[in-house]
C-alpha positions, 0 to 999 in steps of 0.5 A: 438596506445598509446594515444596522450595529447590532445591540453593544451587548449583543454584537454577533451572538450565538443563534438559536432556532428561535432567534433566526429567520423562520425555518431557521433550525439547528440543522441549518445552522450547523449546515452554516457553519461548515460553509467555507465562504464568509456567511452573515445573516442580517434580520428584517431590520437590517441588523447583523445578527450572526456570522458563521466561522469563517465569517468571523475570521473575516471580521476579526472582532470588528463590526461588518457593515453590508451594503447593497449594490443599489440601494434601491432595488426591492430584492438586491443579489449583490452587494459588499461587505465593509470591514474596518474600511475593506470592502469585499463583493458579496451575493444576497439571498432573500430569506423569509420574514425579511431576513437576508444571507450575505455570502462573501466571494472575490476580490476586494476593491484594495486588491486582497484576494478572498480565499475560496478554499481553506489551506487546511481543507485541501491539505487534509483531503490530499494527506490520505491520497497522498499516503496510499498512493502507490509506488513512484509511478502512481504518487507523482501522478497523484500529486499532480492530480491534487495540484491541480485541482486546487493549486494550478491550472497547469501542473508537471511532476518532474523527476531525475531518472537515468541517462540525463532526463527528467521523467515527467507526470502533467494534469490540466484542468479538468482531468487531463493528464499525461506522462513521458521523459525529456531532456534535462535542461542545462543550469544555464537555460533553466537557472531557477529550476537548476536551484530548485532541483538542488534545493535542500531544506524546507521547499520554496515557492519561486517564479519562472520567467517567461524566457526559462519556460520557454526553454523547456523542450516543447512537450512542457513549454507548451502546455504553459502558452496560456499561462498569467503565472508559473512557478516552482517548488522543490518536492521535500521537507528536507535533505533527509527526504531522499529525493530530489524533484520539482513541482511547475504550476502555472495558473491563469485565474485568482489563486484558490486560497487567495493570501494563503496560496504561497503557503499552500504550495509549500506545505504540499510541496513538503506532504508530497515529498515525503510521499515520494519519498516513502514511495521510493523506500518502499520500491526498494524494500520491495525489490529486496523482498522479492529478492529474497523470495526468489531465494527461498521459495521452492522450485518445481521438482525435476523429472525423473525416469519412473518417478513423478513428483507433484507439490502444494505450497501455500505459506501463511499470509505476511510480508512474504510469500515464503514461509517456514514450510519448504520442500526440495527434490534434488536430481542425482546422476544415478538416476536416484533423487535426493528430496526433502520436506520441512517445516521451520519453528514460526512463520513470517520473515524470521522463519523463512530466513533460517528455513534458507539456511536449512535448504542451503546446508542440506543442498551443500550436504547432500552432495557429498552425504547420501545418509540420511541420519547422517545429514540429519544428525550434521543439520542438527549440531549446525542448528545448534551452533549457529544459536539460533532458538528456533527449530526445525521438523523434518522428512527426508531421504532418497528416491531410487527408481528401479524396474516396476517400482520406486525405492525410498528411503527415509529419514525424519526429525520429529515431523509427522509420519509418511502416507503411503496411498496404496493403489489397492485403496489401502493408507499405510503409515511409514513409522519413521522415529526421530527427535526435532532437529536443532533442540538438543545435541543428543538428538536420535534419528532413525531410517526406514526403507518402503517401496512403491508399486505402480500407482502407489503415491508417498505424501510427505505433508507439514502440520498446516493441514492436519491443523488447518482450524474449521471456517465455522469453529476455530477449535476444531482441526482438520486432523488426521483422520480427515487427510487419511479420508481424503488420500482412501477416496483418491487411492489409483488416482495420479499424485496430480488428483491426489494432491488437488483433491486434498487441496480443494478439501483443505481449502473448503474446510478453511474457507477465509480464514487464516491458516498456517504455512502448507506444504505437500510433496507427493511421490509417484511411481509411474511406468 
C-alpha cells in the first residue's frame, strides 16, 4: 500500500467533487481544509491525490510518501508520512471506492514535534477574552485561564501588590483554578524570576530549574511536583506597558504547538500584557470617575421644620452618572434653606464639569448673599469671565417656614417656570422672568414671591421631562401639557407620591429609549 507519485504534471491538484472518493463533495472538502492536522487523501491506486493546507505546509512542495504500519493487513489504521526523509506517525481511515485519508499526529521518529494546534488559532481565540476582560482581578485570571489550555498543564499568574508579596491567580487542567498572595522570593533564591520581574522589552521564555521552584513557598512549588518542565515568561510587550509581572507554566506532556510553542509563549506573553495593562488603566480611570461623581452628584436635601423635600434625578446615559442637570438644597441656621435647581448647556463630561463649578460658586455664594437676583446676576459675569461657551438655565431662591405655611422666594435665568399643585387639585404657574445665565453681560433677572399652604407642593423640573420623546414616535414630546395632567391627578398627594407618579409616567412614555438629563425638586409644606 506504500503510496504511488502522483502524474509530474498533476502533482497534489485542486480536488473537485468528481475527482475525489465518492460522496466527496464541495461540503467535505472545505470541511478538509479547515482540519488543523496534516490531511492527505490517497485514491484506490495508491496514488497521492490531494493534500489539505496544513498538509501542504508539512510538505513544502516536496512528494509525501505513505506508508503503512503492516503492509499486510486488508484495512491499515496506522501508518506514517515520509517526507524529504522525515517520517511522522499518521492514523488511516478507510473511505469508499478504495480511497483512504491520512491524518498526520505526534512526534517524528527524528524527534520533531508535529504541532496540534496552530500559534495563530490560539492567539486568535484568546485576543477577544483577552480584550473584554475586566479589571486586574478578572484579566489575570483570565490569562491564566487561556494558558492553560493551550500553553501548560500548570500555570500561576504572579503580580507585585503591596507590603512585599506577590498576588498570585493559578489554573490546572482541566478547570482548576485558585487565587491568594505570597511572600516575595528574594532574588537570590529565585535568580531567573528576579530577572524576569525586571525584565523590560519583548518577554522572554526562560527555564526554572528545579532548585528555584522548589524555593517558592509551598502554595506554588507544589502545584509544579508533577512538572517534566517549568518555565517563564515576563507579562508585557515593552517598558511603556506599566506593568510588571511574570507568567510560570510547567507542562508534563509534548507541547501543543510543537516547534512553535516558544513562540506561543512569547506572543501571548506580550497579548496579555497589554490586557493587564489597560486593565490596570482603566482601574485607575475608574476611580477617578468615581471620584469626580462624588463631587458632582447631588446629595439628599436635608430636613427642615415645616418643609419636606423630595428629588428625582436621572443624568443622561454616558461615561458618568453625572450630568448637567443638578439640584441643591442648603440648610440656613434661621431655619430658612437656601435651594436650587439647574440645568448646564449639553451632557456628558464636559457639562457635568462646569455644572461643578456652578454648584461650588452658588454654595460659596450663598453663604454670605441671600438675594437671588443678586446671586444670579454674580453667577452670570462669572460664567462669562471664565470663558466658557456654554451656558446655563436656572431656578433658585429661599424657603422660609413659618406658622401654617412655607414662604419661597424665587429667582430664575431662563429656566421653565415653577408648578405650584395646589391641595385644592388646582396647578399654578409661577411666572418668574429672566435671561440665561452665562450668555450675555446684560443679563436681567427678576423675583417672585409665592406661599404654600399645607399640602401644597413646588415642582422645579428641567426640560428632560417636558422634552422626554415618545418610545414609539420620537417626534413627539412629553410636553407640558402632560406634566401639568400628571401634577392635576396627584394634587393632596405628599411630594414623595407626586414625584413617583411623574416618574413612572415619564418612564412609561420613554420606554428604552434614550433621553436627556432629568432632574425634580419638590417642595412640601407639612405640619
Amino acid at each position: 500500500m506504500v503510496s504511488r507519485p502522483a502524474p509530474a504534471s498533476t502533482a497534489l491538484p485542486p480536488m473537485t467533487g468528481d475527482g475525489g472518493p465518492p460522496g466527496f463533495d464541495a461540503f467535505a472538502r472545505a470541511v478538509l481544509e479547515d482540519v488543523r492536522d496534516a490531511v492527505f487523501l490517497q485514491d484506490s491506486a495508491g496514488v497521492v491525490r490531494w493534500a489539505n493546507p496544513a498538509g501542504r505546509l508539512l510538505t513544502g512542495g516536496a512528494e509525501p510518501r505513505l506508508h503503512p504500519a503492516t503492509e499486510t493487513s486488508a484495512q491499515p489504521v496506522e501508518g506514517h508520512v515520509e517526507v524529504a526523509g522525515h517520517h511522522r506517525p499518521a492514523r488511516i481511515r478507510a473511505l469508499p471506492g478504495g480511497w483512504h485519508a491520512w491524518t498526520v499526529t505526534g512526534h517524528g521518529e527524528d524527534g520533531t514535534v508535529t504541532a496540534r494546534r496552530h500559534v495563530g488559532d490560539f492567539l486568535a481565540e484568546a485576543g477577544p477574552r483577552l480584550a473584554v476582560a475586566h479589571g486586574r482581578h478578572g484579566t489575570a485570571r483570565v490569562i491564566a485561564e487561556l494558558a492553560a489550555s493551550a500553553l501548560a498543564e500548570t500555570v500561576f499568574v504572579l503580580l507585585p501588590t503591596t507590603r512585599g508579596r506577590w498576588e498570585w491567580w493559578s489554573c490546572e487542567r482541566p478547570a482548576a483554578q485558585g487565587h491568594g498572595r505570597i511572600r516575595r522570593v528574594p532574588a537570590q533564591l529565585a535568580p531567573v524570576l528576579a530577572a524576569t520581574f525586571g525584565a523590560a522589552g519583548r518577554p522572554r521564555l526562560a527555564p526554572v530549574p528545579a532548585a528555584e521552584v522548589a524555593a517558592l513557598p509551598s502554595v506554588v512549588a507544589d502545584r509544579f511536583a508533577g512538572s517534566a518542565d517549568v518555565s517563564v515568561v515576563s507579562l508585557g510587550p515593552g517598558a511603556s506597558a506599566e506593568v510588571t509581572g511574570a507568567l510560570l507554566l510547567g507542562r508534563g506532556g509534548d507541547p501543543e504547538f510543537g516547534a512553535e510553542q516558544a513562540r506561543a509563549v512569547v506572543e501571548f506573553a506580550a497579548a496579555a500584557g497589554t490586557a493587564l495593562a489597560n486593565a490596570q488603566r482603566y482601574a485607575r480611570q475608574e476611580e477617578a470617575t468615581r471620584g469626580l461623581e462624588t463631587t458632582l452628584r447631588p446629595i439628599d436635601p436635608p430636613e427642615l421644620d415645616g418643609a419636606r423635600f423630595e428629588t428625582w434625578y436621572e443624568p443622561a446615559g454616558g461615561v458618568l452618572s453625572v450630568g448637567g442637570d443638578f439640584f441643591d438644597v442648603l440648610a440656613h441656621e434661621d431655619g430658612s434653606a437656601f435651594l436650587v435647581l439647574g440645568d448646564v448647556c449639553g451632557k456628558g463630561p464636559e457639562a457635568a464639569a462646569l455644572t461643578g463649578r456652578v454648584r461650588h460658586a452658588l454654595t460659596a455664594l450663598a453663604m454670605v448673599e441671600r438675594d437671588g437676583r443678586t446671586l444670579l446676576r454674580l453667577l452670570n459675569e462669572l460664567l462669562i469671565a471664565g470663558g466658557s461657551s456654554r451656558f446655563a438655565t436656572l431656578v433658585l431662591g429661599t424657603a422660609r417656614p413659618s406658622a401654617g405655611g412655607v414662604g419661597l422666594t424665587l429667582a430664575s435665568g431662563g429656566h421653565p417656570a415653577p408648578l405650584i399643585v395646589r391641595r385644592s387639585g388646582v396647578v399654578e404657574e409661577v411666572t418668574v422672568p429672566g435671561t440665561l445665565v452665562g450668555i450675555s453681560p446684560q443679563a436681567r433677572f427678576a423675583e417672585a414671591e409665592v406661599r404654600l399652604e399645607r399640602g401644597d407642593v413646588c415642582l422645579l423640573y428641567t426640560d428632560g421631562i417636558t422634552e422626554a420623546r415618545n418610545r414609539h414616535d420620537p417626534t413627539e414630546l412629553f410636553g407640558d401639557d402632560r406634566l401639568r395632567a400628571v401634577l392635576t391627578a396627584a394634587a393632596g398627594e405628599p411630594a414623595r407620591e407626586v414625584v413617583r407618579r411623574l416618574r413612572q409616567a415619564v418612564r412609561d412614555w420613554l420606554g428604552s429609549s434614550a433621553h436627556d438629563d432629568i432632574a425634580v425638586l419638590a417642595v412640601e409644606c407639612v405640619d
